[in-house]
Phi, psi and omega in degrees: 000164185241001168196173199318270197287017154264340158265342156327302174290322188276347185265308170311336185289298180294338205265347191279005221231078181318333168310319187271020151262015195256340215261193199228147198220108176291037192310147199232137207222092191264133167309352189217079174243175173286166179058326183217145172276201191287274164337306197290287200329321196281308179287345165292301179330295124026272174301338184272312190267356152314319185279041168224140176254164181061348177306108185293158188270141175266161192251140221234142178228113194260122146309091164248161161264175194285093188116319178255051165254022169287126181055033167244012194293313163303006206235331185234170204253317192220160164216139177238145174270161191276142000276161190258131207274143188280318175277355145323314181276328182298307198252009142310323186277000000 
């Protein structure tokens, strides 16, 4: 997705589909998109998968600059700095 409330909807989407809950869902998460930021998009996420039972939690990846990964340590799993180098993420995975 390419903002906040289009991967939201693509989750609400996976989430109506008991299959697509067993697979692993990489999100990769820039702090700074449009219509929803980074924070909100993560914290929603969040809430949508507590309340689905059997849903696995994705592992959430923040695009950051230096410093605004402050209060997201419950919400993201990693952080890479911008612009994010691919094999820095190939080796998270």
């Amino acid at each position: 997705a390419w903002e906040g409330v289009s991967a939201l909807e693509w989750l609400l989407a996976r989430a109506k589909n008991p299959d697509a809950h067993t697979g692993r869902v990489l999100v990769l998460l820039d702090l700074n998109m449009p219509l929803m930021d980074g924070r909100r998009t993560a914290e929603c996420w969040r809430k949508i998968e507590g309340s689905m039972p059997g849903m696995r939690r994705a592992y959430f990846v923040a695009a950051t600059a230096a410093g605004a990964e402050k209060g997201l340590e419950s919400l993201v799993d990693a952080y890479l700095p911008k612009p994010i180098q691919f094999a820095q993420l190939e080796a998270l995975m």
